[in-house]
GUVO-913781 format. One line per 3 residues: their letters; for each residue x, y, z of C-alpha. Coordinates in nm, 4 decimals. Example, Ala and Ser with C-alpha at 12.3 -4.5 7.8 and 13.67 -1.06 7.14 Angstrom:
2
AS) 1.2300,-0.4500,0.7800 | 1.3670,-0.1060,0.7140 .
This chain:
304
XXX) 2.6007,5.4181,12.0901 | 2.5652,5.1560,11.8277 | 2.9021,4.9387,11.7083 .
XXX) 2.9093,5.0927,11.3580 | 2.9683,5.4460,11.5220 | 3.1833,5.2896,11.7587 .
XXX) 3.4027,5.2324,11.5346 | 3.4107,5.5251,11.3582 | 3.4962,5.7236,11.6466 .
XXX) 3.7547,5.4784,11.7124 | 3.9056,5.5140,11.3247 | 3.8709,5.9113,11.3332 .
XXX) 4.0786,5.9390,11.6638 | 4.3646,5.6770,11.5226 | 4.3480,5.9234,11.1706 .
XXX) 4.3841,6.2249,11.3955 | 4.6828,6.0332,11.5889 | 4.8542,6.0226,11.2784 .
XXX) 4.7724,6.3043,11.1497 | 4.9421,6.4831,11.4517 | 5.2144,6.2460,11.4982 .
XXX) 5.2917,6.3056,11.0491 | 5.2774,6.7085,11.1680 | 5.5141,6.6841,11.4428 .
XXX) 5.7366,6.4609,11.2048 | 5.7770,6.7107,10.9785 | 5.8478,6.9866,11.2155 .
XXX) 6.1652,6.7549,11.3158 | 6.2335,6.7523,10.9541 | 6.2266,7.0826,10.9056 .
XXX) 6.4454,7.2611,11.1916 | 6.3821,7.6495,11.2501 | 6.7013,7.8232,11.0680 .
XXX) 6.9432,7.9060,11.3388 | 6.9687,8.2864,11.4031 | 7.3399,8.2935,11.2659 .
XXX) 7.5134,8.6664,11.2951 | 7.4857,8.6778,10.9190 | 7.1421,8.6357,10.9180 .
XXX) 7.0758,8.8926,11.1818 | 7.2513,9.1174,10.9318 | 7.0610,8.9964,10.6444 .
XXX) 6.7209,9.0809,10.8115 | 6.8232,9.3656,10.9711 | 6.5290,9.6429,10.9745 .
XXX) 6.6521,9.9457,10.7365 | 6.5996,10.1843,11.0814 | 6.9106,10.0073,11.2097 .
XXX) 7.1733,10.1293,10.9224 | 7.3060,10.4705,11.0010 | 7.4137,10.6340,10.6893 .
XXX) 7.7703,10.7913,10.7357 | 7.8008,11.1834,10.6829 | 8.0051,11.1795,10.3673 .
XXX) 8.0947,11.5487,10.5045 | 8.3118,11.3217,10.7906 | 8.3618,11.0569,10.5613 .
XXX) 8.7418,11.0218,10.4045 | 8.8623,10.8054,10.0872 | 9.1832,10.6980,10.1164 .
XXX) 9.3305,10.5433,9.7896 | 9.6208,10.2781,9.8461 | 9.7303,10.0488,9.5863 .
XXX) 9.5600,9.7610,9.7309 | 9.1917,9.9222,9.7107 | 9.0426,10.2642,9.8760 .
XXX) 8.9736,10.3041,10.2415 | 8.6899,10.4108,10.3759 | 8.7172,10.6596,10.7015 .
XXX) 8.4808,10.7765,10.8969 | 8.5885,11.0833,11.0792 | 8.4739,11.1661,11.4356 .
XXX) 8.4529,11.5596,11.5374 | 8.1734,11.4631,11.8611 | 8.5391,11.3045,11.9601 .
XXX) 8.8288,11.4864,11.8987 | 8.6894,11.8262,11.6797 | 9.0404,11.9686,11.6546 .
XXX) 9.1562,11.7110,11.4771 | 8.9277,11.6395,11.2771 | 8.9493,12.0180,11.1705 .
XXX) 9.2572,11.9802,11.0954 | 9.2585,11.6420,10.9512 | 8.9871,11.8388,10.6855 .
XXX) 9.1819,12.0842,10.6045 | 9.4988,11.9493,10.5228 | 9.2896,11.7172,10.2720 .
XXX) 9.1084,11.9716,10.1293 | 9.4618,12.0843,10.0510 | 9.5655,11.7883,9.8845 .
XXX) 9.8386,11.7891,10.1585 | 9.8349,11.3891,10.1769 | 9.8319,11.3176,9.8510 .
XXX) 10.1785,11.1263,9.7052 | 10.2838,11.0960,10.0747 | 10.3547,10.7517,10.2398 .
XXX) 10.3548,10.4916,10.5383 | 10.7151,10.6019,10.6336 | 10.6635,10.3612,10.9817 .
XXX) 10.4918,10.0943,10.9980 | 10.4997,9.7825,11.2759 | 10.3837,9.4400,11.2248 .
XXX) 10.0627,9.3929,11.4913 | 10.0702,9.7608,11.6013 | 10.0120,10.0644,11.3569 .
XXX) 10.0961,10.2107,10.9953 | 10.2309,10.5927,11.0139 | 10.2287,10.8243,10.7862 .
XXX) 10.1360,11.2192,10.6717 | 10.5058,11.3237,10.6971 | 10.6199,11.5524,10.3677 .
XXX) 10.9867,11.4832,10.4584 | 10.8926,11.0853,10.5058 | 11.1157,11.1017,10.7928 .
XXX) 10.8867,11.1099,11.0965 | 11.0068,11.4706,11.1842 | 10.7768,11.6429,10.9393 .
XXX) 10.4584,11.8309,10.9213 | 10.2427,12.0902,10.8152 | 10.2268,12.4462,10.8155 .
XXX) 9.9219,12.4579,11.0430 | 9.9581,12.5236,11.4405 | 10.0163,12.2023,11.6663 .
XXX) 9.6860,12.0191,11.8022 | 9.5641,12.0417,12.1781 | 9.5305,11.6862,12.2667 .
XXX) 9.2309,11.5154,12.2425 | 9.2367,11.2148,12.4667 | 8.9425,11.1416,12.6588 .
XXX) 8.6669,11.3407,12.7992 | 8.3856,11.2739,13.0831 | 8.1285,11.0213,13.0689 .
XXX) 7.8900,11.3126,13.1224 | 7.9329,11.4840,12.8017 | 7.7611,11.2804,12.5990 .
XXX) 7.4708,11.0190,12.6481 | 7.5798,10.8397,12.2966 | 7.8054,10.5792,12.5277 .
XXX) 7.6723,10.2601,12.4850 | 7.7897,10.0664,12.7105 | 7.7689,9.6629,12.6448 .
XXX) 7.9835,9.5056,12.9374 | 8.3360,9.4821,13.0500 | 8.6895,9.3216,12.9228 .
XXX) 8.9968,9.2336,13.0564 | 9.1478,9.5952,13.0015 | 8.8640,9.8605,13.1084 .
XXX) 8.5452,9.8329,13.3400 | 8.3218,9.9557,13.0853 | 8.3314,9.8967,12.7174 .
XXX) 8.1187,9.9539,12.4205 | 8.0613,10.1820,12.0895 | 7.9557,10.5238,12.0274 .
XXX) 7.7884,10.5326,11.6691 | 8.0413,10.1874,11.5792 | 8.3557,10.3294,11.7432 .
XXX) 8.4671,10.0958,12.0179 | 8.5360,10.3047,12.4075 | 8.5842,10.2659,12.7255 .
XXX) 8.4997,10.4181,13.0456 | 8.5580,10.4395,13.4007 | 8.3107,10.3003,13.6698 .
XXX) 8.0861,10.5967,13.7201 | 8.0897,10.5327,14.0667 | 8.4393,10.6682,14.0583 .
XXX) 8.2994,11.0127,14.0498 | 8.2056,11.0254,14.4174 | 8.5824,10.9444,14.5150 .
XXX) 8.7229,11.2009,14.2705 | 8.8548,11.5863,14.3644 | 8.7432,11.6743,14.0271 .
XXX) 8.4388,11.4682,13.9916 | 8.5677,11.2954,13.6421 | 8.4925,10.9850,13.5222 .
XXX) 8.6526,10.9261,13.1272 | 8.5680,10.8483,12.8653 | 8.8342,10.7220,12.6049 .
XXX) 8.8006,10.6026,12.2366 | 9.0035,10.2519,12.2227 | 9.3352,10.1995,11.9513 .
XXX) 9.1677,9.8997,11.8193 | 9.2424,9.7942,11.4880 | 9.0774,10.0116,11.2210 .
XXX) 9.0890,10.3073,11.4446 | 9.2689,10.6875,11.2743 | 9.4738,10.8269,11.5338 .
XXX) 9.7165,11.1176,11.5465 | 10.0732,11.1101,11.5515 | 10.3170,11.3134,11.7980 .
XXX) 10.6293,11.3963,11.9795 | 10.6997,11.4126,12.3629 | 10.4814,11.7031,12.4053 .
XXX) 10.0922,11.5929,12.4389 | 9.9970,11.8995,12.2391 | 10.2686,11.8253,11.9468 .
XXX) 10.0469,11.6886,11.6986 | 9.9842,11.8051,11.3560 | 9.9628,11.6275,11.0628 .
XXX) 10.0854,11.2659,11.0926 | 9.8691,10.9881,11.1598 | 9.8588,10.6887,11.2441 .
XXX) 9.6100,10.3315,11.1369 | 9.5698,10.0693,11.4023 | 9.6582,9.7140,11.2550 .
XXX) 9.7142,9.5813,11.6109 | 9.5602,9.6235,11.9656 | 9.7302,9.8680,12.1333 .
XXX) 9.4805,9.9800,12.4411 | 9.7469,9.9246,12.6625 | 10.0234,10.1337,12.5621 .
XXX) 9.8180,10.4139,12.3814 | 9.4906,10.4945,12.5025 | 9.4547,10.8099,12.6857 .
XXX) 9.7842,10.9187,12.5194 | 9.7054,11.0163,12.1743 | 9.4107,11.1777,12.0150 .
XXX) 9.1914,10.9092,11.8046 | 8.9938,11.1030,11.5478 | 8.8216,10.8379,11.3324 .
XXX) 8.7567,10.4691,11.2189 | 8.7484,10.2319,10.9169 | 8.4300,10.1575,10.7988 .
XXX) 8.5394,9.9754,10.5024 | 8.8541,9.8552,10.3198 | 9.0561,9.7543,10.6410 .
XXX) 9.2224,9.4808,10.4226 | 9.3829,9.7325,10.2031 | 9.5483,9.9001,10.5339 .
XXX) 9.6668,9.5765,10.5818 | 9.8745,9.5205,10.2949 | 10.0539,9.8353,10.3869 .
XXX) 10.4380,9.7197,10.3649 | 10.6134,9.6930,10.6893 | 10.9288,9.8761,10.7991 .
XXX) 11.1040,10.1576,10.9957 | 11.1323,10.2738,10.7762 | 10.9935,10.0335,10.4866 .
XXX) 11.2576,9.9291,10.2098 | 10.9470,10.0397,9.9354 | 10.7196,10.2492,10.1224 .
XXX) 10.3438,10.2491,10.0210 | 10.2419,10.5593,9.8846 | 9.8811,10.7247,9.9790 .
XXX) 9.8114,10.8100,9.6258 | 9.4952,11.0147,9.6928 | 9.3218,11.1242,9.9770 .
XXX) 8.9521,11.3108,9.9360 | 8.6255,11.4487,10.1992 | 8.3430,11.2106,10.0390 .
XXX) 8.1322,11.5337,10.0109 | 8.3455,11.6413,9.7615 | 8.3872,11.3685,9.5364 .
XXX) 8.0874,11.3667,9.2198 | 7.7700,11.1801,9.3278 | 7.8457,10.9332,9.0408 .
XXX) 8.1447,10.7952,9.1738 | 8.0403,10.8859,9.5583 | 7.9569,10.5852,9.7626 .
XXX) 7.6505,10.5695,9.9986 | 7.7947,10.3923,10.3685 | 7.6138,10.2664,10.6272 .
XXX) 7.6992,10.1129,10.9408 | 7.4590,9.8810,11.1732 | 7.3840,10.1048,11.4977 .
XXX) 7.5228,9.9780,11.7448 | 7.2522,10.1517,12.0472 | 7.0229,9.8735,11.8400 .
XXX) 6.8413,9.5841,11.9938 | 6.9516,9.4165,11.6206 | 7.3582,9.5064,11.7149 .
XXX) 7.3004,9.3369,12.0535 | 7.1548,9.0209,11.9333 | 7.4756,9.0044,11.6275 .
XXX) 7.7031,9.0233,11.9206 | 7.5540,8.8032,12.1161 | 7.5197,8.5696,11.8182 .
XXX) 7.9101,8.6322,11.7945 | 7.9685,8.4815,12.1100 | 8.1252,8.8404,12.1957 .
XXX) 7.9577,8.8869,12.4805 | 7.8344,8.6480,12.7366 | 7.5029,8.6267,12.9989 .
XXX) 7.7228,8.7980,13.2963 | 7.8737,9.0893,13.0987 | 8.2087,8.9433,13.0239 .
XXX) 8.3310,9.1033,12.6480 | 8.5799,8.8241,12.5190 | 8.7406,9.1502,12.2954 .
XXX) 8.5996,9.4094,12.2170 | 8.8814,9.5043,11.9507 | 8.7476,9.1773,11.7419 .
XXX) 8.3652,9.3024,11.6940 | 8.3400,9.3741,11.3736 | 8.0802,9.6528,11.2588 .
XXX) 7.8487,9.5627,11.0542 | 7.8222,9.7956,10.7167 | 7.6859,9.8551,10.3501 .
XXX) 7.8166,10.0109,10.0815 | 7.5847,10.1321,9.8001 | 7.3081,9.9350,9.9909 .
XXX) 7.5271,9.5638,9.9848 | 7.6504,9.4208,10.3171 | 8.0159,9.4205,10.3182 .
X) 8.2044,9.0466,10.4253 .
């Protein structure tokens, strides 16, 4: 080889050492965006949004803004019969929070505003739990410090017994229980399990402990939980809040109708926002399950 291409080949290879070294300088400058939970939600694929039956979907008008309620007859049907009904009706409307605690729930649906009120409709079989076995919809996503098994079906937040359980038990059953987080509906009642019938009850606290598998959850908010939460507080409150108007989405004009949507939460995308969250970690553990928020839209923008 003679010394002129010598020393080429040796000027091409330092070129090509900088050239490489430039690239991989720039790749430092230029970081891959982190994969923040906002982001996930941002790119999420449009397969992952469920739209929300506005047949099962309630608007709830408060004076701090309208809530938005998705009703749940796969989980308690009686209720939510009921619950349709006495809408329909207009039963609610120009009724008010006649109870409501700091950190645990807002109650209302009581005509006399007394707490010993209701409608003229027949009492409510409860509606507790039911076995893991009648639906496959559980999904399941690890375990907290309250239940074995935690997770969502279709965004509302459950819990379960260890199916192993079922070999132990006389009568084979292993429940399945919606969980009084914040944002869930739930129905109101006396002594008697079967007692309810028109008052309800919002979730502004956890409450697992002292009400789950004791009273009949029939639904969740999708949207408009910080309304709830300017409910004002009392037993009863020195002003109540009234419930100025409560309507079945289905039945509301398709011009002022709203089109929900909440993220799936059976989705590979879900998984990878909670794990983004931090709400679950690499052996199972759910820090709480009550604090996972649901992703949703509302007329097609991603609610904060």
């Amino acid at each position: 080889m003679s010394i002129r291409r010598l020393m080429l080949s040796a000027r091409n290879a330092i070129m090509l050492t900088a050239m490489v070294g430039a690239t991989a300088a720039n790749a430092m400058d230029d970081p891959v965006e982190p994969l923040t939970p906002a982001r996930i939600i941002e790119t999420a694929p449009e397969s992952v949004w469920r739209k929300v039956d506005p047949e099962n979907t309630v608007y709830m008008d408060l004076p701090a803004g309208l809530v938005i309620i998705e009703l749940r007859p796969d989980v308690a049907p009686g209720h939510v019969k009921q619950i349709k009904t006495l809408v329909r009706n207009g039963f609610y409307n120009g009724l008010s929070f006649h109870r409501v605690i700091e950190g645990f729930m807002a109650q209302g649906g009581d005509p006399l505003g007394t707490g010993a009120g209701g409608s003229d409709l027949p009492d409510l079989k409860a509606e507790f739990s039911r076995d893991t076995s009648d639906t496959d919809e559980f999904v399941e996503i690890g375990r907290d410090r309250i239940a074995p098994r935690v997770g969502f079906i279709d965004g509302m937040p459950f819990g379960a017994q260890p199916e192993a359980l079922r070999a132990f038990k006389t009568d084979r059953h292993v429940d399945l229980w919606p969980l009084h987080c914040p944002g869930v509906m739930s129905m109101a009642r006396t002594g008697d399990p079967n007692s309810a019938n028109s008052q309800f009850f919002l979730m502004i606290g956890d409450a697992r402990l002292n009400l789950d598998r004791r009273y009949s959850a029939w639904g969740w908010i999708v949207d408009g939980f910080e309304a709830s939460r300017r409910i004002a507080r009392g037993e009863p409150p020195t002003r109540p809040t009234p419930i100025m108007r409560v309507r079945i989405a289905a039945d509301v004009p398709d011009a002022d109708r709203r089109e929900v949507e909440v993220m799936r939460t059976d989705s590979e995308t879900f998984m990878r926002y909670i794990k983004a969250r931090g709400d679950v970690d690499e052996t199972g553990s759910v820090k709480n399950i009550c604090e996972i928020k649901i992703p949703a839209r509302i007329n097609g923008e991603i609610e904060r």
